[in-house]
C-alpha positions in Angstrom: 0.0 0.0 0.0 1.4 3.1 -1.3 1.3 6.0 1.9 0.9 9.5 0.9 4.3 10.6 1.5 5.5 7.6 -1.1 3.0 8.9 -3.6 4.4 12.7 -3.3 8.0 11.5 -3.7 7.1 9.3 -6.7 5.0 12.5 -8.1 8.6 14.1 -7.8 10.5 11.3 -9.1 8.1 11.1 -12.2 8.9 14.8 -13.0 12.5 14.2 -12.5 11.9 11.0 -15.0 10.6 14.0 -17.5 13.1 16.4 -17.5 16.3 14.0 -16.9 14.7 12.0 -20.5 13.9 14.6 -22.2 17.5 17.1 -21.7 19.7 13.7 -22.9 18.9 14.6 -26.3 20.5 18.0 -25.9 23.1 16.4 -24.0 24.2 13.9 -27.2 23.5 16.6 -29.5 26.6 18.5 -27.8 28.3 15.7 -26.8 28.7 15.0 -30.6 30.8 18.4 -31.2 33.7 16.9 -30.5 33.0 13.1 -30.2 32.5 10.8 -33.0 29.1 8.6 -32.8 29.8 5.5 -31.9 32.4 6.6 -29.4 30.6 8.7 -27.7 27.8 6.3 -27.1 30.5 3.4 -26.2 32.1 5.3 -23.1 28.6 6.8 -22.2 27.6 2.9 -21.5 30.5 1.7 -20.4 31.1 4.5 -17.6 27.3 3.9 -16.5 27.7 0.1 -16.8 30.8 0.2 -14.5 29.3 2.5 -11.9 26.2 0.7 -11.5 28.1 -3.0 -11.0 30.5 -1.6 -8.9 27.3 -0.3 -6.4 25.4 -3.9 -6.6 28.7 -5.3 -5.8 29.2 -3.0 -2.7 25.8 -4.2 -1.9 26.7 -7.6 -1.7 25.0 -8.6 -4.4 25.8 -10.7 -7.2 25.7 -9.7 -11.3 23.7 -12.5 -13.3 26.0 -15.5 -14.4 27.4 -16.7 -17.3 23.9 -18.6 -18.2 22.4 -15.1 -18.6 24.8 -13.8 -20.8 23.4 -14.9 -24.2 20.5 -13.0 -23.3 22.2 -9.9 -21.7 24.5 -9.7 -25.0 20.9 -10.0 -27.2 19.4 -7.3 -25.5 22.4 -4.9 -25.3 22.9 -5.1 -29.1 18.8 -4.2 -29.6 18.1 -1.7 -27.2 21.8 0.2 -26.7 23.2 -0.7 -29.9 20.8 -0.2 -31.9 18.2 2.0 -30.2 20.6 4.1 -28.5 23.3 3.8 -31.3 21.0 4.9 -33.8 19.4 7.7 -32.2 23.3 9.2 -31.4 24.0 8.3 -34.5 21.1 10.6 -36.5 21.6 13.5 -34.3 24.8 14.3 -36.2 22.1 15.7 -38.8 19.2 15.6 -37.1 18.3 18.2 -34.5 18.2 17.3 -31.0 14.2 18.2 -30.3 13.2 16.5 -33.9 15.0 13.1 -32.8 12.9 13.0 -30.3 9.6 14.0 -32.0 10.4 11.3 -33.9 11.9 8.5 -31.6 7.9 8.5 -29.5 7.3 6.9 -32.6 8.4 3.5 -30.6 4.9 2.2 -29.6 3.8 2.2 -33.8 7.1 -0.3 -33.6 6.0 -1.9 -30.7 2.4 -2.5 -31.9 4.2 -3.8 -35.4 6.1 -6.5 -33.6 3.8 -7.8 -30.9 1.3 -8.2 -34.1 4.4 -10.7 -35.8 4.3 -12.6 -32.9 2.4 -15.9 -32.0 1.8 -14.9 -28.9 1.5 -10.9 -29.2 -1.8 -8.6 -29.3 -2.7 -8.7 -32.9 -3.5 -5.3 -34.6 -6.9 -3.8 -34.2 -8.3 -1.3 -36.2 -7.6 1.9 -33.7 -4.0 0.4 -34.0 -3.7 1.0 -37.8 -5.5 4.2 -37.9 -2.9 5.1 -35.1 0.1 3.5 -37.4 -1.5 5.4 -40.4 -1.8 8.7 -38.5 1.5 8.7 -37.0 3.7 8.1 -40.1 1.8 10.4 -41.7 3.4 12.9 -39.9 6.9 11.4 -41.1 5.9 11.9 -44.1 5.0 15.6 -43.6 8.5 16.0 -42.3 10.3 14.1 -45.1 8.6 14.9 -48.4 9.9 18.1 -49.1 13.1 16.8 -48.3 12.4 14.0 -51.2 11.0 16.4 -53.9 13.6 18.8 -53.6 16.2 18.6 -56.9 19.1 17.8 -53.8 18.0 15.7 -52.0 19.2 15.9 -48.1 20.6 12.5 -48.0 22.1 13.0 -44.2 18.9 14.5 -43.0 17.1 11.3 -44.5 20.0 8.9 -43.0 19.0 10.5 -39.8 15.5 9.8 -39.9 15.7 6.1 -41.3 18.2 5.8 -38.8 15.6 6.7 -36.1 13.5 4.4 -37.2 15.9 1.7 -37.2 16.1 2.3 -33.6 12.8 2.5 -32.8 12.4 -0.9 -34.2 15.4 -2.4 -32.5 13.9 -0.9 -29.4 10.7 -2.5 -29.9 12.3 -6.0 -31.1 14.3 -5.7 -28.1 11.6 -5.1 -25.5 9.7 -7.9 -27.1 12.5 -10.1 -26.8 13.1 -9.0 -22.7 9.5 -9.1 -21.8 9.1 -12.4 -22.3 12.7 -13.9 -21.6 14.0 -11.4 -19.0 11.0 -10.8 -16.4 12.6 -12.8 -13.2 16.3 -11.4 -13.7 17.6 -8.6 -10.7 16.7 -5.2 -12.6 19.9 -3.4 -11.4 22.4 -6.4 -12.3 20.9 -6.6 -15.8 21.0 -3.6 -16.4 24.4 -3.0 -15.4 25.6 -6.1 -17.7 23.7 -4.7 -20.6 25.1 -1.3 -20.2 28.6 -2.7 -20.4 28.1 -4.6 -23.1 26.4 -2.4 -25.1 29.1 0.6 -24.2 31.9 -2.5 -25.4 29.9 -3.0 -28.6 30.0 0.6 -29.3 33.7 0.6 -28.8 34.2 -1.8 -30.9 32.4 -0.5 -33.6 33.7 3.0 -33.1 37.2 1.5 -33.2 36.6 -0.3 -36.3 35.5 2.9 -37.9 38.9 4.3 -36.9 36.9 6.7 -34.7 39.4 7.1 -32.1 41.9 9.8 -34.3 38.7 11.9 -34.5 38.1 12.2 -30.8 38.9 15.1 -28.8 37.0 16.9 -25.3 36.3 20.4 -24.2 34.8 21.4 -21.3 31.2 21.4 -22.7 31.4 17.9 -24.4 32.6 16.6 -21.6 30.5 17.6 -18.9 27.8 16.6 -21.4 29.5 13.5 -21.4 29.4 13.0 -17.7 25.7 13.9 -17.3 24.4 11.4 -19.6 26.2 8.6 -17.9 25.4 9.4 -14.5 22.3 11.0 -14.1 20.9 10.4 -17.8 21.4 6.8 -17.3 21.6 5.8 -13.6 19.9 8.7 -12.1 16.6 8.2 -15.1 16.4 4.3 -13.9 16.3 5.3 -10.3 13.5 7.7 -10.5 11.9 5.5 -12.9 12.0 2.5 -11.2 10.6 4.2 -8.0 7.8 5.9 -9.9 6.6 2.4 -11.0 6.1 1.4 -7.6 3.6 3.5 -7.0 2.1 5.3 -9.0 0.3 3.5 -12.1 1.4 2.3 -15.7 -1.0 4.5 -17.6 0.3 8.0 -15.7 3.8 7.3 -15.4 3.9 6.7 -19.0 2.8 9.8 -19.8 6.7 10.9 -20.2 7.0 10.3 -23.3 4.8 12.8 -24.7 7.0 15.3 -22.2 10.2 14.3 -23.5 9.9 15.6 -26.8 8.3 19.1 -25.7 11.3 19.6 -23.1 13.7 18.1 -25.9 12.6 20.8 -28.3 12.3 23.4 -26.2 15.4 23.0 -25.1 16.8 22.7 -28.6 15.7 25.4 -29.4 16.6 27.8 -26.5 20.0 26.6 -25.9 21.2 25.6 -29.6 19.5 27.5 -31.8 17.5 24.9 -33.7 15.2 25.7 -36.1 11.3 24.1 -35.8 9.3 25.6 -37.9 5.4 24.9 -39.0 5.8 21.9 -41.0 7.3 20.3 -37.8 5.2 21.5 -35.6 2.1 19.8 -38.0 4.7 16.5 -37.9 5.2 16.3 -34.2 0.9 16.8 -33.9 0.6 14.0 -35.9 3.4 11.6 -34.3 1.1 12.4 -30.8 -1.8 12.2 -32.3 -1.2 8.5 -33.7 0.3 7.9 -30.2 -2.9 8.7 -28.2 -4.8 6.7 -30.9 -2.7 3.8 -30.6 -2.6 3.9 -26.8 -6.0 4.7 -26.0 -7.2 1.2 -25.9 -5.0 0.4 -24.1 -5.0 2.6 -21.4 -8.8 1.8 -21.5 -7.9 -1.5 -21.0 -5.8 -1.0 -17.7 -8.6 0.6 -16.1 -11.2 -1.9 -16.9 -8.9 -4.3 -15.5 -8.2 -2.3 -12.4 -12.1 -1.6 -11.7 -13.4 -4.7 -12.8 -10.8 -7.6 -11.8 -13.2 -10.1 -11.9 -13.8 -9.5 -16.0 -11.1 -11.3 -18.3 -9.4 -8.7 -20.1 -6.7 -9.4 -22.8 -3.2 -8.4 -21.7 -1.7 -5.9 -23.6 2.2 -3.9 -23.7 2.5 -1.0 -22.5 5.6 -0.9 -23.4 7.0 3.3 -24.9 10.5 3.8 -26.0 12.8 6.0 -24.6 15.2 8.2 -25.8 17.4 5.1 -27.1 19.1 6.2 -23.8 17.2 4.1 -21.5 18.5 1.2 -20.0 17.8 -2.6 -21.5 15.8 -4.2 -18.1 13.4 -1.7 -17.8 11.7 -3.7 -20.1 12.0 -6.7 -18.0 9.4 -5.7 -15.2 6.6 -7.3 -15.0 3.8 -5.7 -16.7 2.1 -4.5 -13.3 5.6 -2.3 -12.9 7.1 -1.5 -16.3 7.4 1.6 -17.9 5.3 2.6 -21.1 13.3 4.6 -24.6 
């Protein structure tokens, strides 16, 4: 039973979930000034990974063992390198508050894969009109890019690129949700976080990456912030907001991120957003909500009505590809809607 006092410091942990996920895209937007992609992502994970096994170890605690590690390596490579990868890797051309108009496309993904799977919710018709309102708005923000006599192949790089994560996100979630719910969250994650910040490393070394890096101050205490508190300090709040407050409200985040991702873009770097991406990031929420609003009806109905069978259903959103692999692996009671 969750006392009032809990609920006020979970309210506060949910806001701090909302503004610490929503400033890490401005904090890998200037963390790319001086550091190449896959670098940059690579040491992000591995700093967090490290910090976060050496405090379960001081806890006395043990990391999961080697018969673990197929799945830990499975999920790194999905949801860091992938999700996370490709987000860092379009925000070299992509601006900061866009990526992340366009990365709350994740539960379109999600809704996509559950649907390939035998044992997945199947599709339902306020599912595709959500799909088909959604990427509509992609296409607002990408046509003129494709009828233009030069076309802006980076820009488009950046956007498939988001997608790419978004799916390896959702493939990944899929994947942990039903092979990862019994592991310890904080071991898992900091496993995962090691290995994808290793895979990262490896790739930014074989892209001879390491001649190209460099730090000033600003990268690197941009750097530092999104592996301490962008990765640590977001699971911690967001693990404790799942205790106690519910699903449908603390999922809410994701439509925050983006508004504090742009606004912040656009305050502190100068990005552009003009109408036709204002229209595009209406639409991307607007397929959201549509997509989601089942669902969410569906959690109340099962919260008010127990006794009626209801069919289970993911609420699964995607983060910034900066959060952590387990938080998919909580039971569906406690996970999260990156």
């Amino acid at each position: 039973m969750t006392t009032p006092a809990q609920k006020k410091l979970a309210l506060l942990a949910w806001i701090a979930v909302c503004l610490i996920w929503g400033t890490t895209y401005l904090g890998i937007r200037v963390s790319l000034e001086s550091m190449p992609p896959a670098l940059m992502g690579g040491l992000r994970w591995t700093i967090a990974g490290v910090l976060l096994a050496g405090f379960v170890l001081a806890r006395g605690e043990r990391l999961p063992g080697p018969s673990r590690w197929g799945g830990i390596l499975l999920m790194a490579f999905l949801l860091l390198g992938l999700g996370n990868g490709g987000v860092v890797f379009a925000e070299q051309w992509v601006t900061s508050g866009l990526a992340a108009v366009l990365v709350a496309t994740s539960p379109f993904w999600m809704s996509g894969v559950e649907a390939c799977l035998r044992d997945g919710e199947k599709l339902r018709r306020n599912t595709v009109a959500g799909l088909l309102i959604g990427f509509s708005g992609i296409l607002v923000l990408v046509w003129p890019e494709l009828t233009l006599d030069t076309v802006n192949r980076r820009f488009l790089a950046g956007v498939i690129a988001l997608q790419i994560a978004s799916f390896g996100w959702a493939v990944g979630s899929a994947y942990s949700k039903r092979h990862a719910r019994n592991d310890d969250i904080l071991g898992t994650t900091a496993l995962q976080m090691l290995a994808g910040g290793l895979m990262m490393l490896a790739a930014g070394t074989a892209l001879g990456e390491w001649q190209k890096l460099f730090f000033t101050a600003r990268t690197g205490a941009a750097l530092v912030y999104l592996s301490t508190i962008g990765a640590i300090g977001g699971f911690v709040a967001y693990s404790y907001a799942l205790r106690h407050l519910s699903v449908s409200f603390v999922s809410l985040y994701a439509y925050i991120n983006p508004v504090i991702a742009v606004a912040l873009g656009v305050l502190l770097l100068n990005e552009p957003f003009d109408w036709r991406m204002a229209t595009a990031a209406a639409l991307v929420f607007a397929g959201v909500t549509v997509v989601r609003w089942r669902k969410s009806a569906g959690e109340v109905a099962k919260n008010v009505a127990p006794v009626r069978p209801v069919a289970r259903v993911d609420t699964s959103h995607s983060p910034d590809r900066v959060r952590p692999a387990a938080y998919a692996s909580q039971p569906r009671r406690e996970r999260r809607a990156g």
